[in-house]
PyMOL Python script that loads the backbone (N, CA, C, O; Angstrom):
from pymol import cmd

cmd.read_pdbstr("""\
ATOM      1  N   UNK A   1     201.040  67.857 109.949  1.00  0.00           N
ATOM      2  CA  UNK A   1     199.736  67.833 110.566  1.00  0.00           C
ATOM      3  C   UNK A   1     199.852  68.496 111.938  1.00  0.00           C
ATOM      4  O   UNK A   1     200.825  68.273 112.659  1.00  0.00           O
ATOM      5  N   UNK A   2     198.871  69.301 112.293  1.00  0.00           N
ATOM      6  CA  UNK A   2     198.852  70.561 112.940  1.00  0.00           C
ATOM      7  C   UNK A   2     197.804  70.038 114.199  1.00  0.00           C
ATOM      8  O   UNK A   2     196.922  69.336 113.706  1.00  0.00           O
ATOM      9  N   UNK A   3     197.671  70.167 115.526  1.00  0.00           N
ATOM     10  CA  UNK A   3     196.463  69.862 116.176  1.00  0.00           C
ATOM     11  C   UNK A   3     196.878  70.769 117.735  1.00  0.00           C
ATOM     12  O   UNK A   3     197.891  70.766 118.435  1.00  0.00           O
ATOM     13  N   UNK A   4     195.460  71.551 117.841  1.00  0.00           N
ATOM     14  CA  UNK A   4     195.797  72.407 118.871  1.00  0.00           C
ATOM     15  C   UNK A   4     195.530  71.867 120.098  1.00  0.00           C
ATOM     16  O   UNK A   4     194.583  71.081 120.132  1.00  0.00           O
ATOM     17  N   UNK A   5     196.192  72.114 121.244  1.00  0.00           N
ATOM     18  CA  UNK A   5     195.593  71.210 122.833  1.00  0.00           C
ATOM     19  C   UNK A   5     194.664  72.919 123.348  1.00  0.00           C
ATOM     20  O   UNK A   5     195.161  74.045 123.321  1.00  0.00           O
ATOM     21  N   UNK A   6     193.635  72.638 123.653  1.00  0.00           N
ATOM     22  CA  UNK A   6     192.813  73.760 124.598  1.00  0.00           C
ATOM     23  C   UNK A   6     192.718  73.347 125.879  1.00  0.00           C
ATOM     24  O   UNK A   6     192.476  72.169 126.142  1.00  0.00           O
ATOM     25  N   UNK A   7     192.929  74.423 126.964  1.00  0.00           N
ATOM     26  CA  UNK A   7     192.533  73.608 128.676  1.00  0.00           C
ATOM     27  C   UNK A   7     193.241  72.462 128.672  1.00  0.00           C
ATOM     28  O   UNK A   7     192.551  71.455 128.836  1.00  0.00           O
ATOM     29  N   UNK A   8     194.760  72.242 128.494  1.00  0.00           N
ATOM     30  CA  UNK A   8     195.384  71.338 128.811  1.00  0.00           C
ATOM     31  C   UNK A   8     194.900  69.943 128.529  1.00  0.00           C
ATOM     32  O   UNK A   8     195.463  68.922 128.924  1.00  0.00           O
ATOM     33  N   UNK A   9     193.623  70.005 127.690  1.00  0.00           N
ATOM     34  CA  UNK A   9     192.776  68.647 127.348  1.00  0.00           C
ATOM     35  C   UNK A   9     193.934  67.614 126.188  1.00  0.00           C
ATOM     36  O   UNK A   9     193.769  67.721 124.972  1.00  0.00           O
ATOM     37  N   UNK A  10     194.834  66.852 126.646  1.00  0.00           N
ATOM     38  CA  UNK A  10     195.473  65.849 125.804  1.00  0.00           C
ATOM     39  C   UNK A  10     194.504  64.645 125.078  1.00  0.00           C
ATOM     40  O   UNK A  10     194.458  64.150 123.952  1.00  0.00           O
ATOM     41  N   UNK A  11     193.834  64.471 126.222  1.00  0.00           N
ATOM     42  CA  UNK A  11     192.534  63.243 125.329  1.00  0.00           C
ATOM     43  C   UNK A  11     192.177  63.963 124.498  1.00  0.00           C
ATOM     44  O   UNK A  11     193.087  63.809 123.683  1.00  0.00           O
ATOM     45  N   UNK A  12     191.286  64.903 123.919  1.00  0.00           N
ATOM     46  CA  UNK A  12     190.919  65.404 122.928  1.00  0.00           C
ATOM     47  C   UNK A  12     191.661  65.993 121.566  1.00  0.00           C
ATOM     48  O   UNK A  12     191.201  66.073 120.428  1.00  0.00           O
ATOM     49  N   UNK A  13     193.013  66.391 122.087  1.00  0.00           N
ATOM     50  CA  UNK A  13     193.710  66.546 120.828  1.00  0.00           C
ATOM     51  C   UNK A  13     194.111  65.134 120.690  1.00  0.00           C
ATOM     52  O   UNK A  13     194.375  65.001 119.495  1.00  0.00           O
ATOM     53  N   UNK A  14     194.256  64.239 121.173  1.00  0.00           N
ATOM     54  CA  UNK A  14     194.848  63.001 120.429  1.00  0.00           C
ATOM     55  C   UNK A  14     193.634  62.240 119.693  1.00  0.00           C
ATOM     56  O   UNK A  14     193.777  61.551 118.683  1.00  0.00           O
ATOM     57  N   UNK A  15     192.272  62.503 120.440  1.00  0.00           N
ATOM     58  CA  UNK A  15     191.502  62.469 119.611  1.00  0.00           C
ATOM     59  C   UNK A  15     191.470  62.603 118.290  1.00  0.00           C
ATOM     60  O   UNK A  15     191.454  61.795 117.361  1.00  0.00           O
ATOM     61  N   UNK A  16     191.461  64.457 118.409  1.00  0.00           N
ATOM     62  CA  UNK A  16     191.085  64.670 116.679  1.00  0.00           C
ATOM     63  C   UNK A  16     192.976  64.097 115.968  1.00  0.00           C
ATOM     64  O   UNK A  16     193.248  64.020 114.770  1.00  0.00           O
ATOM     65  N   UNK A  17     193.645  63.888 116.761  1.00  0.00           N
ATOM     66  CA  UNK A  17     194.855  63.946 115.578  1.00  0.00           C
ATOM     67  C   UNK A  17     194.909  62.322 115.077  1.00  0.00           C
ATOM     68  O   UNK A  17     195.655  61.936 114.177  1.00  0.00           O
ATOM     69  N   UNK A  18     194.184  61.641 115.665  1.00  0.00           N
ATOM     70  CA  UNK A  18     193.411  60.235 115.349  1.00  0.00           C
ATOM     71  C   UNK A  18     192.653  60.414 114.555  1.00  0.00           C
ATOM     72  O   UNK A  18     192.688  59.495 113.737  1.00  0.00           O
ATOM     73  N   UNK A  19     191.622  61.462 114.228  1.00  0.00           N
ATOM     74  CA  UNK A  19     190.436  61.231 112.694  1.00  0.00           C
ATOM     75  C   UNK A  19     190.791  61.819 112.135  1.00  0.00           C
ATOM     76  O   UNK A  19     190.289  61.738 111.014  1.00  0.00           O
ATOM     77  N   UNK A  20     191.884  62.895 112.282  1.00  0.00           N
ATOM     78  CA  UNK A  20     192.794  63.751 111.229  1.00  0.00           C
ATOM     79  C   UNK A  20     193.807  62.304 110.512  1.00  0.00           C
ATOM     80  O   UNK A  20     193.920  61.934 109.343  1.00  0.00           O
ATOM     81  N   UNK A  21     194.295  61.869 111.540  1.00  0.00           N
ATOM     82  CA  UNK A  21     195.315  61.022 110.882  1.00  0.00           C
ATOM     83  C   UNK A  21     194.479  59.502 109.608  1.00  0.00           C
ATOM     84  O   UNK A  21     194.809  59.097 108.494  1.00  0.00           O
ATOM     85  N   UNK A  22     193.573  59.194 110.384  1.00  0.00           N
ATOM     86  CA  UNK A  22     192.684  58.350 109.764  1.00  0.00           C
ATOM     87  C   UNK A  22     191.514  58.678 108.577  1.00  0.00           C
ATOM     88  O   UNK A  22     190.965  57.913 107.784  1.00  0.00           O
ATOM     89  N   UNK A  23     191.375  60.042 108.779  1.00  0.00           N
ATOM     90  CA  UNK A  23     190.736  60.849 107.203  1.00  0.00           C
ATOM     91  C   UNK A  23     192.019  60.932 105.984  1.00  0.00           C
ATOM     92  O   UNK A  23     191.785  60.716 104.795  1.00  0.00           O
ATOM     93  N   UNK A  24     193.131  61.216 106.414  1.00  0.00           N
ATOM     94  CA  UNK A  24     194.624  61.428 105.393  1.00  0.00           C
ATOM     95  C   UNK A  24     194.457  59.787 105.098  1.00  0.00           C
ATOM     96  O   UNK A  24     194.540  59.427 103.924  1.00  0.00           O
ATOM     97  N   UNK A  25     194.292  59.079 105.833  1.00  0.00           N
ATOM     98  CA  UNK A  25     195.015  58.007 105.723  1.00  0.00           C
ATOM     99  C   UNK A  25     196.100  57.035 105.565  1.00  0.00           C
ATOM    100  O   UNK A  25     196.314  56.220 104.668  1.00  0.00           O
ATOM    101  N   UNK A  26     196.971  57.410 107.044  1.00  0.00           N
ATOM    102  CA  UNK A  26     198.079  57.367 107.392  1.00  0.00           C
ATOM    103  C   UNK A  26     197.860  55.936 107.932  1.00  0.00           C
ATOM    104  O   UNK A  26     198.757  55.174 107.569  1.00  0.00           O
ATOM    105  N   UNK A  27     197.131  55.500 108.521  1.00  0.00           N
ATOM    106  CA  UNK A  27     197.459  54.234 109.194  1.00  0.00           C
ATOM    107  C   UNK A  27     196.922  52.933 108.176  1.00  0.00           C
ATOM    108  O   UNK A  27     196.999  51.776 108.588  1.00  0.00           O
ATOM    109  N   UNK A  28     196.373  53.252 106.811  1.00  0.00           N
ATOM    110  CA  UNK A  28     196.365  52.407 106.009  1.00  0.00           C
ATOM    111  C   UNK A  28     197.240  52.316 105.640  1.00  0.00           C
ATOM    112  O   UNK A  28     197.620  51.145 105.657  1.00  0.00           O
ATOM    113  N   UNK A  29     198.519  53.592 104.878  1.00  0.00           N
ATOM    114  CA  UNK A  29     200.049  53.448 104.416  1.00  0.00           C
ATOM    115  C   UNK A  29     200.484  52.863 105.223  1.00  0.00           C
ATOM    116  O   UNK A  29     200.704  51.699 104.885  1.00  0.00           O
ATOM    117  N   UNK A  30     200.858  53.208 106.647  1.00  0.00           N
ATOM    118  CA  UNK A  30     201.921  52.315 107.600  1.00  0.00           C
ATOM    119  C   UNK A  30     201.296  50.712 107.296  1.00  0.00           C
ATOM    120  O   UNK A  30     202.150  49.913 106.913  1.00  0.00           O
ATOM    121  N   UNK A  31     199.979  50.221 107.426  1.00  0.00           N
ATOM    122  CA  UNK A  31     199.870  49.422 107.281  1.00  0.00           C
ATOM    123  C   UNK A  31     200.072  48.672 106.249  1.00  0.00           C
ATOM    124  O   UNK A  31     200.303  47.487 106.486  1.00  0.00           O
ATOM    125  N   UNK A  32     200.043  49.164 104.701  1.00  0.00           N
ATOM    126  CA  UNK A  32     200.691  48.995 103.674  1.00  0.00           C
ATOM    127  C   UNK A  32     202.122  49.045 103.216  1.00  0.00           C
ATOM    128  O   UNK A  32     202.479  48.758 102.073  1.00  0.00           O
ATOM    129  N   UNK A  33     202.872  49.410 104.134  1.00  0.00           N
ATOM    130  CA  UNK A  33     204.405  49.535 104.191  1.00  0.00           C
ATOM    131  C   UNK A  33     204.832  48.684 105.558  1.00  0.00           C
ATOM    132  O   UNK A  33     205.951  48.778 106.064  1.00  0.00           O
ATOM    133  N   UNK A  34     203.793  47.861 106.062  1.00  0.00           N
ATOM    134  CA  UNK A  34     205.028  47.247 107.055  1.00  0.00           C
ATOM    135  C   UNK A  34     205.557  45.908 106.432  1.00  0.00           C
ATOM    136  O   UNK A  34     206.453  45.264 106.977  1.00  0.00           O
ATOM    137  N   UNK A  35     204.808  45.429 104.975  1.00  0.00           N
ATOM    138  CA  UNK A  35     204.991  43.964 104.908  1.00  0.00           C
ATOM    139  C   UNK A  35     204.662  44.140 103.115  1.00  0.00           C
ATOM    140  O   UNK A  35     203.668  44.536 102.507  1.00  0.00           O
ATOM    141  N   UNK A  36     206.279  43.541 102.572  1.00  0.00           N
ATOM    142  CA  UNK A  36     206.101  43.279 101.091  1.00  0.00           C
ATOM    143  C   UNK A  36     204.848  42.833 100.438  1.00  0.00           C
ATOM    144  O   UNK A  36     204.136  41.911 100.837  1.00  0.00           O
ATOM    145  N   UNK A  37     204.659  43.534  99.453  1.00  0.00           N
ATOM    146  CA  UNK A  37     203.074  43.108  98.799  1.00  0.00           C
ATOM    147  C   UNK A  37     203.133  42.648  97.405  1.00  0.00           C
ATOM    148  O   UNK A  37     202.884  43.570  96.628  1.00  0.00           O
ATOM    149  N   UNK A  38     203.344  41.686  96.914  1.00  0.00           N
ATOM    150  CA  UNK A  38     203.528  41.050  96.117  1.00  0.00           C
ATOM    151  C   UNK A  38     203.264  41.446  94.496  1.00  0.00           C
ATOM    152  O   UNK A  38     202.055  41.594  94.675  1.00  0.00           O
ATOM    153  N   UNK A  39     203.381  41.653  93.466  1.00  0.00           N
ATOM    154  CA  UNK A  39     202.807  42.746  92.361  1.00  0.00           C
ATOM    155  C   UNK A  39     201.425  42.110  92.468  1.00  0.00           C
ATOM    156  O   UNK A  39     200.466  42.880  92.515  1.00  0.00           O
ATOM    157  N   UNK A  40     201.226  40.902  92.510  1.00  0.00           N
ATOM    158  CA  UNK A  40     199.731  39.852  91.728  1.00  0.00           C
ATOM    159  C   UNK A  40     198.817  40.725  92.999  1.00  0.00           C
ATOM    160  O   UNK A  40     197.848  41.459  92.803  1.00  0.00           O
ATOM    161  N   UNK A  41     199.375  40.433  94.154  1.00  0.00           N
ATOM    162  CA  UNK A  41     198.206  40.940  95.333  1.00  0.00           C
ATOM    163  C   UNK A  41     198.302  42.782  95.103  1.00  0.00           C
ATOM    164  O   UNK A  41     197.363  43.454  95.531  1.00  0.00           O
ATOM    165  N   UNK A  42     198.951  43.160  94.724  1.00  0.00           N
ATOM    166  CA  UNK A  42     198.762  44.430  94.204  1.00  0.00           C
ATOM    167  C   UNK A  42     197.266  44.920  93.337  1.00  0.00           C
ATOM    168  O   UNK A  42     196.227  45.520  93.610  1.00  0.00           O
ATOM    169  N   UNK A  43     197.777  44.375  92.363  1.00  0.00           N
ATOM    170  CA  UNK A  43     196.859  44.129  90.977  1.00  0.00           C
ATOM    171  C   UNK A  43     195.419  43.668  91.885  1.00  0.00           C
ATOM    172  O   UNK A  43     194.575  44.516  92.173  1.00  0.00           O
ATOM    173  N   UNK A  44     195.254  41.962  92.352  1.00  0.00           N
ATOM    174  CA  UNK A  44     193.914  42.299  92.947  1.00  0.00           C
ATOM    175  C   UNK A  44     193.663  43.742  93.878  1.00  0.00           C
ATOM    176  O   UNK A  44     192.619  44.386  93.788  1.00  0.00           O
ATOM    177  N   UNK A  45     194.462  44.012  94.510  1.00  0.00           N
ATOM    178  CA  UNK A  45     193.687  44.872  95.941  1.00  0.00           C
ATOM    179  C   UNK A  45     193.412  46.157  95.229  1.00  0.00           C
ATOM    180  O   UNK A  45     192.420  46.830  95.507  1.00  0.00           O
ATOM    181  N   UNK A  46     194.578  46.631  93.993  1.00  0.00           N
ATOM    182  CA  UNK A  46     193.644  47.654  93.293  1.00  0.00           C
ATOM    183  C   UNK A  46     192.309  48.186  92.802  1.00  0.00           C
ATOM    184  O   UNK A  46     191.545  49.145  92.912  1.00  0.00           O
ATOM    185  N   UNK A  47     192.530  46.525  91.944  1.00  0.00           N
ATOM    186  CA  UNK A  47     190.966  46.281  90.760  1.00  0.00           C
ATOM    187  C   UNK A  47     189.925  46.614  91.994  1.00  0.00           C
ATOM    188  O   UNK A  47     189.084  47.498  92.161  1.00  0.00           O
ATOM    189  N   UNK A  48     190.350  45.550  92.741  1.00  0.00           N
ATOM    190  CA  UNK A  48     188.930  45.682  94.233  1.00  0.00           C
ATOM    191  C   UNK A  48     188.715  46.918  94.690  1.00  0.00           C
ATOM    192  O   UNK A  48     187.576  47.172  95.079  1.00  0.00           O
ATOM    193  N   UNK A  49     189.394  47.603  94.730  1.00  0.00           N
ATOM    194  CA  UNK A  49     189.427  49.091  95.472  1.00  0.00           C
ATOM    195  C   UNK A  49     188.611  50.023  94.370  1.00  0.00           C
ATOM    196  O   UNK A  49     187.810  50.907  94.670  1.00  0.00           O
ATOM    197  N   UNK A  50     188.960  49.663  93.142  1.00  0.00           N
ATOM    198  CA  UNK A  50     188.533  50.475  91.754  1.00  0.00           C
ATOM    199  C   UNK A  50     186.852  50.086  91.886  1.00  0.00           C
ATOM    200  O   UNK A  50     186.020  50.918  91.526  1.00  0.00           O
ATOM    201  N   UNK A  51     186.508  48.980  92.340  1.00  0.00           N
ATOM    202  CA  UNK A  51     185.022  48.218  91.681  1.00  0.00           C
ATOM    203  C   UNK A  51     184.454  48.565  93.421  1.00  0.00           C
ATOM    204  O   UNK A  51     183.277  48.315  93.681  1.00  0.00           O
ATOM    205  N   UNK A  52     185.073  48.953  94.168  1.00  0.00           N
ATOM    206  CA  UNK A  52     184.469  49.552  95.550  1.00  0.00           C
ATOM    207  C   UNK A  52     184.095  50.880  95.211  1.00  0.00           C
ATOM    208  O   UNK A  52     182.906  51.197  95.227  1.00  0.00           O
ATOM    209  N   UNK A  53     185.111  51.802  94.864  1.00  0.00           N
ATOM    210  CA  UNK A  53     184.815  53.682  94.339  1.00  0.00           C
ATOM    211  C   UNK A  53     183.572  53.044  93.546  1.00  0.00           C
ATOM    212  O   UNK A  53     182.457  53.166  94.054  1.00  0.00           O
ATOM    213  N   UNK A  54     183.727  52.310  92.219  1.00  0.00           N
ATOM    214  CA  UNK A  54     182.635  52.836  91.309  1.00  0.00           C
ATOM    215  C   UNK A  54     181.245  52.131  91.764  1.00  0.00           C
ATOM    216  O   UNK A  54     180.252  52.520  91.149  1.00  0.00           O
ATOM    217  N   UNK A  55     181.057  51.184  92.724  1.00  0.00           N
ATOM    218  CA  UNK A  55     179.895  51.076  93.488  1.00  0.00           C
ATOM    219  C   UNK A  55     179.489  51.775  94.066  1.00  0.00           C
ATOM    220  O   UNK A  55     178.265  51.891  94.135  1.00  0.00           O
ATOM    221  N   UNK A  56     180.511  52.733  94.895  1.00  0.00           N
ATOM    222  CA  UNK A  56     179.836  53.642  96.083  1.00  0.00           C
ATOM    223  C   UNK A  56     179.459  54.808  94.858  1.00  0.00           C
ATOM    224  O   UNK A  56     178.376  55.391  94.897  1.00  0.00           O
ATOM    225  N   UNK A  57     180.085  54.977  94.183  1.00  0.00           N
ATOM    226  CA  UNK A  57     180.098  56.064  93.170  1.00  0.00           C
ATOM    227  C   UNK A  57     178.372  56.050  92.452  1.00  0.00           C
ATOM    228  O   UNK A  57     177.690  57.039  92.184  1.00  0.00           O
ATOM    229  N   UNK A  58     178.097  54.948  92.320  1.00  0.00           N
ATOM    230  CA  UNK A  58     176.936  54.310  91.282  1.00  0.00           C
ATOM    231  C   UNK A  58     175.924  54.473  92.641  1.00  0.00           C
ATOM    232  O   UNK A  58     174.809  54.940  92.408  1.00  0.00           O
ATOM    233  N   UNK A  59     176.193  54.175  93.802  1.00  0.00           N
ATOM    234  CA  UNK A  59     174.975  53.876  94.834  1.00  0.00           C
ATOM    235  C   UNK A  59     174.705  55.427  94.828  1.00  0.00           C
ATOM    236  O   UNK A  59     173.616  55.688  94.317  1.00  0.00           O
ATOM    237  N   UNK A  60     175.496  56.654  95.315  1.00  0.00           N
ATOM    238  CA  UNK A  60     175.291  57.976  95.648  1.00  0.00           C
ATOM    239  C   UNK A  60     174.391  58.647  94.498  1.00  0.00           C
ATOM    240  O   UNK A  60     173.392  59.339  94.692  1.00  0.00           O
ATOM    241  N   UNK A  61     174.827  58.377  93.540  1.00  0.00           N
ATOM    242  CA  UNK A  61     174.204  59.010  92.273  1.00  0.00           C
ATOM    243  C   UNK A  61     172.878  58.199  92.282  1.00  0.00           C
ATOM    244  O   UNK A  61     171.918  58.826  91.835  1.00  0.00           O
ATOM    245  N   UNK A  62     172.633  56.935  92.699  1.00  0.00           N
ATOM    246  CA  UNK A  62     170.964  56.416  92.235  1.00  0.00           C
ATOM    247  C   UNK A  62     170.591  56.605  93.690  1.00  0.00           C
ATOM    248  O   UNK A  62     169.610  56.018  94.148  1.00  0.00           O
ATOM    249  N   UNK A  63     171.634  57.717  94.717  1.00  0.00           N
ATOM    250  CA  UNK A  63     170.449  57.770  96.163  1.00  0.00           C
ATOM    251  C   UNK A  63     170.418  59.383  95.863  1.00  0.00           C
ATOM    252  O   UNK A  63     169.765  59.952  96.738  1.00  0.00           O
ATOM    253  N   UNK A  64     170.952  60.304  94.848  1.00  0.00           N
ATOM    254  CA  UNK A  64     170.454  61.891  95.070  1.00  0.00           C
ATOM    255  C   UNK A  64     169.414  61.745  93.638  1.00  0.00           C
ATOM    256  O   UNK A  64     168.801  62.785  93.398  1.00  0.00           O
ATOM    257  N   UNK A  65     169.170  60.680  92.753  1.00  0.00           N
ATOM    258  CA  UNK A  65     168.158  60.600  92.132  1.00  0.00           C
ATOM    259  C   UNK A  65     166.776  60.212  92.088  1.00  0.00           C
ATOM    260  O   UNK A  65     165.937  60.448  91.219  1.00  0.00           O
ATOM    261  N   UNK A  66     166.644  59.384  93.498  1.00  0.00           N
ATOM    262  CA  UNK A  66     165.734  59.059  94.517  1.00  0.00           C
ATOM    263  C   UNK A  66     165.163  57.454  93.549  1.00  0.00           C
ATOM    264  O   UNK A  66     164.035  56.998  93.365  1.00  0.00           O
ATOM    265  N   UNK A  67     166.474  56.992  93.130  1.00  0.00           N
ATOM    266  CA  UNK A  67     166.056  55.683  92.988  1.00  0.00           C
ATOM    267  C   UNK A  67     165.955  54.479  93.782  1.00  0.00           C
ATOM    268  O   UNK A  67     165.189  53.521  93.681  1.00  0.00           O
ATOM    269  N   UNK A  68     166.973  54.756  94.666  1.00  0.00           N
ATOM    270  CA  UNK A  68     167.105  53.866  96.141  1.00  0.00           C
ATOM    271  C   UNK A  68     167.171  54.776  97.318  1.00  0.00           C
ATOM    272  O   UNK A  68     168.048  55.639  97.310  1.00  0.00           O
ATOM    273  N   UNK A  69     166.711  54.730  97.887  1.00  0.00           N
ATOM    274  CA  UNK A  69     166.161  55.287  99.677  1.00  0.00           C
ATOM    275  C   UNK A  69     167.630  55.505 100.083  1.00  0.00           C
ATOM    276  O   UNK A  69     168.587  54.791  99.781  1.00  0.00           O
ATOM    277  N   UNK A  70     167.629  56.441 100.702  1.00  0.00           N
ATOM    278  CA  UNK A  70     168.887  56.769 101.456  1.00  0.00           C
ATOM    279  C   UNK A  70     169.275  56.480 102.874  1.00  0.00           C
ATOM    280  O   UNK A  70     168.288  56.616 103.598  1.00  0.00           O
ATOM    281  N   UNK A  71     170.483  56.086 103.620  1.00  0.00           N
ATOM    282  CA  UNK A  71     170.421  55.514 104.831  1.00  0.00           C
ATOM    283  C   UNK A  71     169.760  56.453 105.892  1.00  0.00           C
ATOM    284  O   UNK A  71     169.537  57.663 105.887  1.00  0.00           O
ATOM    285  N   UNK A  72     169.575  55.671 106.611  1.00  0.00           N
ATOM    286  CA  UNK A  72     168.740  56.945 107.221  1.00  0.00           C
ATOM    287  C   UNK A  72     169.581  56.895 108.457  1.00  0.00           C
ATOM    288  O   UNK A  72     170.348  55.980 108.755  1.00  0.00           O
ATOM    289  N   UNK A  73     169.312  58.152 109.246  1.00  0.00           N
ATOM    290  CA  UNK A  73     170.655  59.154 109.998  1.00  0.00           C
ATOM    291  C   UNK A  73     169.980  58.415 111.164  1.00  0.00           C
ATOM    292  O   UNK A  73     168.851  58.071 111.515  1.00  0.00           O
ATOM    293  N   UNK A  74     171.702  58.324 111.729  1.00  0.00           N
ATOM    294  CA  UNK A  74     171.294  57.675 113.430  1.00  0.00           C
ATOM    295  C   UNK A  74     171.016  59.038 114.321  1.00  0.00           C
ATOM    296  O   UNK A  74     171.464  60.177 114.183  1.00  0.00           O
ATOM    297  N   UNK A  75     170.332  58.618 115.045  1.00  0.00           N
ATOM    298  CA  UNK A  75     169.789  59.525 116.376  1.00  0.00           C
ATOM    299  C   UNK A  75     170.846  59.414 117.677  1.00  0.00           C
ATOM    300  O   UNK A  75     170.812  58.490 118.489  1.00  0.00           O
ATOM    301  N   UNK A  76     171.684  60.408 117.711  1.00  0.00           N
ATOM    302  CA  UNK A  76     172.650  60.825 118.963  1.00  0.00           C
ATOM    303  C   UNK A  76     171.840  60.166 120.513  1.00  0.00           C
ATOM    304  O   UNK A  76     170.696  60.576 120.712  1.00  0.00           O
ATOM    305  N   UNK A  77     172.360  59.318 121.405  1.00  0.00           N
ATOM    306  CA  UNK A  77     171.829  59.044 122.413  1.00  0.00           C
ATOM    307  C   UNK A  77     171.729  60.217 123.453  1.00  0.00           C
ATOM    308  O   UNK A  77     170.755  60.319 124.199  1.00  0.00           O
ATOM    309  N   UNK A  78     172.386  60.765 123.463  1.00  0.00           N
ATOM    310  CA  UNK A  78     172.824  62.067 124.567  1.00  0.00           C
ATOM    311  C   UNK A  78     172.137  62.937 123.945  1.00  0.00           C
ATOM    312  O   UNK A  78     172.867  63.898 123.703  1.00  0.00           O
ATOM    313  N   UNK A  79     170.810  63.136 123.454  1.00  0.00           N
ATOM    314  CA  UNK A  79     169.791  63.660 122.868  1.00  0.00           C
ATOM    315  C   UNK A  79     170.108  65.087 123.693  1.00  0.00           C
ATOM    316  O   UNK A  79     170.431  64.893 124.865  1.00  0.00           O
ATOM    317  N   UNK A  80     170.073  66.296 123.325  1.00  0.00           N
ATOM    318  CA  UNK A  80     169.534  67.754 123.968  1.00  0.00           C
ATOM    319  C   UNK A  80     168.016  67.468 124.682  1.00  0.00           C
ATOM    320  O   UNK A  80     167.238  66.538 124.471  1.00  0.00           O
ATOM    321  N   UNK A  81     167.903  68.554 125.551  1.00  0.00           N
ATOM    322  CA  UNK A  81     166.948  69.169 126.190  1.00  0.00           C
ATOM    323  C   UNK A  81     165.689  70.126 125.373  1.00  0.00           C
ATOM    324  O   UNK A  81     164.812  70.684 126.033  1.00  0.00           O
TER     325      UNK A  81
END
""", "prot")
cmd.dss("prot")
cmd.show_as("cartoon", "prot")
cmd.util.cbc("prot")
cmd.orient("prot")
């Protein structure tokens, strides 16, 4: 993983190498590798993870078919001119 510094700006590349790292999802593995996980708690946290995709999966498809209303977009405070 690659992240460029511009104008000596360090806050901002550690920024993006924070939603870079958290889009891959690196700090769920570390967090999944610091502490034995048992097969049984395996098995649940899968199934759960499986019946999370196919909800979000099921909600997207009945919100681009216009069966349920779609969230509606937050408004930036630091609004333009």
């Amino acid at each position: 993983m690659q992240v460029l510094v511009r104008d000596n700006n360090v806050d901002q590349a550690l920024r993006v190498l924070k939603k870079k790292m958290q889009r891959e999802g690196v700090f769920r593995e570390m967090k999944a590798r610091s502490a034995y996980e048992k097969p049984s708690e395996k098995r649940v946290r899968e199934k759960a993870d499986a019946i999370r995709r196919t909800r979000k999966i099921a909600r997207k498809k009945a919100q681009r078919e216009g069966l349920i209303a779609a969230p509606k977009r937050k408004v930036s405070a630091g609004g333009g001119r």
